[in-house]
C-alpha positions in Angstrom: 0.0 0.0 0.0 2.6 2.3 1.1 4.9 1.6 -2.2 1.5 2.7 -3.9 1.2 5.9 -2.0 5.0 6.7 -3.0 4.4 5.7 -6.7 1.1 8.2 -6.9 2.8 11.0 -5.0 5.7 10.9 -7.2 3.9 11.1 -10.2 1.7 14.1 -9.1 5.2 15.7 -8.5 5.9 15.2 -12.3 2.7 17.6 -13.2 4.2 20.1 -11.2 8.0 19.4 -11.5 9.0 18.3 -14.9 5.8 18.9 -16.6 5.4 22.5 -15.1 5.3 24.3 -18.2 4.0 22.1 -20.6 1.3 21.1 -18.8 0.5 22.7 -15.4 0.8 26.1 -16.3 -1.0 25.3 -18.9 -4.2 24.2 -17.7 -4.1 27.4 -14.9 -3.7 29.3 -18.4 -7.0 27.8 -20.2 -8.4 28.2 -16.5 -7.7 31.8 -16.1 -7.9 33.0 -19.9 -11.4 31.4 -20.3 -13.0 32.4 -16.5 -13.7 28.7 -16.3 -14.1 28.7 -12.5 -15.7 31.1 -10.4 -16.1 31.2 -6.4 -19.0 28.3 -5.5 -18.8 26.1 -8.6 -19.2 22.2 -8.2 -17.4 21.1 -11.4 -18.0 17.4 -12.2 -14.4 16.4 -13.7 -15.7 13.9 -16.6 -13.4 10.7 -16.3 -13.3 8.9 -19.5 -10.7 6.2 -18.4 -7.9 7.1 -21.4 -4.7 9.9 -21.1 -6.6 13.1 -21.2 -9.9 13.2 -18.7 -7.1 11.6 -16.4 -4.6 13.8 -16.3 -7.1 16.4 -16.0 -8.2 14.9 -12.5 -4.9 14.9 -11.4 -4.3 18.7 -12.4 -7.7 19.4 -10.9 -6.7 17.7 -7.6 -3.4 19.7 -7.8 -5.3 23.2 -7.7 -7.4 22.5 -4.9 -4.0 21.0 -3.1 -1.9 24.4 -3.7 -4.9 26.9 -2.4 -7.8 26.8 -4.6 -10.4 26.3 -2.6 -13.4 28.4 -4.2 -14.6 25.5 -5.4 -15.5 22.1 -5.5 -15.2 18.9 -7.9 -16.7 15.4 -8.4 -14.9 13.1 -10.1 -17.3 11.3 -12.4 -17.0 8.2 -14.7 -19.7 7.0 -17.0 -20.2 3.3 -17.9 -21.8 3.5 -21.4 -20.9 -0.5 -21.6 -17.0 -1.2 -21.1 -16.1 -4.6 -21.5 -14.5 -6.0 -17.9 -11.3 -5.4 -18.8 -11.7 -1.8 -19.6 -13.6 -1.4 -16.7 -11.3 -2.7 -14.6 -8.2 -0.7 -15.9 -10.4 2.1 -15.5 -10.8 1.5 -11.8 -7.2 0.0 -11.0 -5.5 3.6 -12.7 -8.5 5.4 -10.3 -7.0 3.4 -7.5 -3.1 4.0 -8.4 -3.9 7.5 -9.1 -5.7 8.2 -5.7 -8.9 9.7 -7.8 -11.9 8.7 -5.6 -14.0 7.6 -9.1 -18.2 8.1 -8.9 -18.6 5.3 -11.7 -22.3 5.1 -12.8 -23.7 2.4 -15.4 -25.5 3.2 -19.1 -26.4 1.1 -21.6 -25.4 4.0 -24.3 -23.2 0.9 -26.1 -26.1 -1.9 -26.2 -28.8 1.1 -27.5 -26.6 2.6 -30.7 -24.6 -0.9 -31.3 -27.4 -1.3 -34.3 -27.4 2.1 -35.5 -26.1 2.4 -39.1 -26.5 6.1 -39.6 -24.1 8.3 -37.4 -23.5 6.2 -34.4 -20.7 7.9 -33.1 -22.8 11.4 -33.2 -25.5 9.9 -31.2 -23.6 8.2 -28.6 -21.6 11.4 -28.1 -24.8 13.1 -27.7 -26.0 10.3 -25.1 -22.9 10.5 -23.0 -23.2 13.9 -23.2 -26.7 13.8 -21.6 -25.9 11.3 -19.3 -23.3 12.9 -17.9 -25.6 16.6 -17.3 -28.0 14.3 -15.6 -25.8 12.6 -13.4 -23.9 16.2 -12.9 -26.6 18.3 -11.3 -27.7 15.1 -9.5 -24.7 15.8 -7.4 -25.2 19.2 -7.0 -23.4 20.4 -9.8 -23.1 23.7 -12.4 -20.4 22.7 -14.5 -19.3 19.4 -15.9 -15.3 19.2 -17.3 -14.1 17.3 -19.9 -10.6 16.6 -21.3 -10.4 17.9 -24.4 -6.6 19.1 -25.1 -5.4 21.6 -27.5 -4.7 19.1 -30.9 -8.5 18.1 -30.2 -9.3 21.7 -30.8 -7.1 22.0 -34.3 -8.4 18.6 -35.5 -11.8 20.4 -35.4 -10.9 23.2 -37.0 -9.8 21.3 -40.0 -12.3 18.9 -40.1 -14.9 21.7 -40.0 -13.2 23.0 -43.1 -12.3 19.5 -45.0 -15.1 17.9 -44.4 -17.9 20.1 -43.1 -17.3 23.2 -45.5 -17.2 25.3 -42.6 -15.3 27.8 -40.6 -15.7 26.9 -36.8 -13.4 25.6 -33.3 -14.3 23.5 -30.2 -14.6 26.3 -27.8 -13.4 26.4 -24.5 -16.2 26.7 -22.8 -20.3 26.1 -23.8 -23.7 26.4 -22.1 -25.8 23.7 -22.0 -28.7 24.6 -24.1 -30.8 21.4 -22.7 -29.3 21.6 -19.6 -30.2 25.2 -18.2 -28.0 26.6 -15.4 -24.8 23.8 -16.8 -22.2 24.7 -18.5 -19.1 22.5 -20.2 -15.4 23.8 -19.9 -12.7 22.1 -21.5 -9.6 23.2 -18.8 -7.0 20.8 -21.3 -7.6 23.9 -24.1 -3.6 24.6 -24.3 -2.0 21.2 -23.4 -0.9 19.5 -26.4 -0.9 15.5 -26.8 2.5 15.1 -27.0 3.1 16.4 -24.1 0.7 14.0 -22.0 1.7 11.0 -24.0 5.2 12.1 -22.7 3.6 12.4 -19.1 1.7 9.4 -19.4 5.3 7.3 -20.6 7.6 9.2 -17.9 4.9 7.7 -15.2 4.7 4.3 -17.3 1.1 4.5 -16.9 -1.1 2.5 -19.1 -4.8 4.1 -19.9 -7.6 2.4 -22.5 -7.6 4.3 -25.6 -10.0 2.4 -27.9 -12.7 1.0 -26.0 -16.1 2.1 -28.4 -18.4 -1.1 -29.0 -17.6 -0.5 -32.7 -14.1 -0.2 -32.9 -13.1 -3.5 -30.1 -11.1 -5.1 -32.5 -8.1 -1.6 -31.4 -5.8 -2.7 -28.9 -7.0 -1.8 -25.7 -4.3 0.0 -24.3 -1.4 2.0 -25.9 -1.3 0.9 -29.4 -4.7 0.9 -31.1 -5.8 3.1 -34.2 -8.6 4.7 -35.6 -9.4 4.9 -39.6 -11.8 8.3 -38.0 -11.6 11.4 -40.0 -9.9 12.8 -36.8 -7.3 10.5 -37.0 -6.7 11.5 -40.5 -6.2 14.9 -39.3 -4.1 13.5 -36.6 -1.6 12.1 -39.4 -2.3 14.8 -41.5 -0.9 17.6 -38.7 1.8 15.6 -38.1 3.4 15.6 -41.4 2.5 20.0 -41.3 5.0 20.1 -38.4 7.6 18.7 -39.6 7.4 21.1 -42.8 6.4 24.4 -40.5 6.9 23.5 -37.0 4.6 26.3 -35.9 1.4 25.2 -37.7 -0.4 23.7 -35.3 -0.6 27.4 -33.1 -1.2 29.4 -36.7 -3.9 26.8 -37.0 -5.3 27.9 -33.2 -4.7 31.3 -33.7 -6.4 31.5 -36.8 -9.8 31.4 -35.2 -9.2 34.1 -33.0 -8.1 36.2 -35.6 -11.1 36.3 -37.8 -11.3 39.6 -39.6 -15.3 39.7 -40.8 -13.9 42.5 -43.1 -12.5 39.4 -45.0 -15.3 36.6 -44.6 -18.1 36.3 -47.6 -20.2 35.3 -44.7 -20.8 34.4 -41.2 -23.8 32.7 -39.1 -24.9 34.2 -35.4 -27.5 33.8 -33.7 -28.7 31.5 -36.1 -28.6 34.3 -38.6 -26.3 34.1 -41.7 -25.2 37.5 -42.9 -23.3 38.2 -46.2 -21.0 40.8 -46.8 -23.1 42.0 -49.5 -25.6 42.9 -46.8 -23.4 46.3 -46.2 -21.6 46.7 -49.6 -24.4 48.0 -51.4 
């Protein structure tokens, strides 16, 4: 137990230690740029069981350790329908980690298994619910999830590629079916490469495929996805090593949008057209 103990405190050193800038002043930076927390939130941390949403309840348990205290969390994992072993991974790196896991069971898996048309969108949109519900049924305004900062370029070129559109995951969302909840994403700036590194400095093993459709991935380090966000994964990659800066002129392209320049632009569910104030 102790050696445990000694493992788990050493490797909440790391985020603070060797992973200071890449990754802990990081997340206080998507924290503080964004407002995500305010004095009285209960944020329900989202615990998916892979890298990200883990490393995120780590950093999480790190602010409220160094003098943080406005606030409170819940650390939440949803079941949609893990096999055992996922399951169990998921509650042994809980366990290691020192998170104290709420894990509730769904049958999200069993009801979109037969699905043919966009399964992935509605089990999103499930889990999604699920986790709101389950959220304010412990008292709280804000759920979190891990989202990191290549999730947020991946999206903006698969809006473009594939969607024909201009748009970004944004840091934070209301709930529009969910009054009085909001979603922040407190991974915004960390990039993947540096919690893979995190994640292989610790030697820690997290699932990474474990979707009913996709159980033929290797279930821990290994597997891979033929996804369009995979293909922007591989496709980001190969930009680096020709501009080493793309992926941040990729971020910081849509925060630079001059409407001067756009043909046109939808808000409030309103599209307007430049042509609307040439004439």
């Amino acid at each position: 137990m102790k050696r445990k103990l000694d493992r788990c405190i050493e490797i909440e050193r790391t985020i603070i230690t060797s992973y200071r800038k890449r990754i802990w002043s990081k997340f206080i930076k998507g924290i503080t740029d964004f407002e995500m927390i305010e004095d009285g939130d209960k944020i329900a941390v989202c615990i998916s069981g892979g890298k990200d949403s883990m490393l995120m309840a780590k950093c999480f348990q790190e602010l409220r350790r160094h003098g943080k205290q406005n606030f409170e969390v819940v650390f939440l994992c949803m079941n949609p329908g893990y096999n055992e072993e996922n399951k169990q991974m998921i509650l042994s790196n809980a366990k290691l980690l020192n998170v104290p896991l709420e894990m509730f069971e769904t049958d999200i898996f069993d009801r979109v298994v037969h699905i043919e048309e966009n399964p992935c969108y509605l089990c999103a949109r499930m889990r999604r619910g699920y986790l709101y519900e389950k959220a304010k049924e412990y008292g709280c305004n804000k759920i979190a999830l891990g989202h990191h900062f290549d999730d947020v370029i991946e999206t903006v070129l698969m809006g473009m590629f594939y969607g024909a559109q201009m748009q970004t995951m944004m840091p934070k969302v209301k709930s529009t079916s969910h009054p009085g909840m909001q979603l922040i994403r407190p991974m915004y700036y960390v990039k993947e490469a540096d919690i893979i590194s995190w994640k292989e400095r610790n030697n820690l093993k997290f699932i990474q495929c474990a979707c009913r459709f996709t159980e033929n991935c290797e279930i821990y380090n290994n597997g891979s996805s033929n996804s369009k966000r995979e293909e922007m994964k591989e496709l980001i990659k190969h930009l680096r090593e020709v501009y080493s800066n793309i992926d941040m002129n990729i971020f910081q392209s849509v925060q630079n949008v001059n409407l001067d320049t756009i043909i046109s632009y939808t808000k409030d569910g309103r599209t307007h057209h430049f042509l609307e104030k040439f004439r």
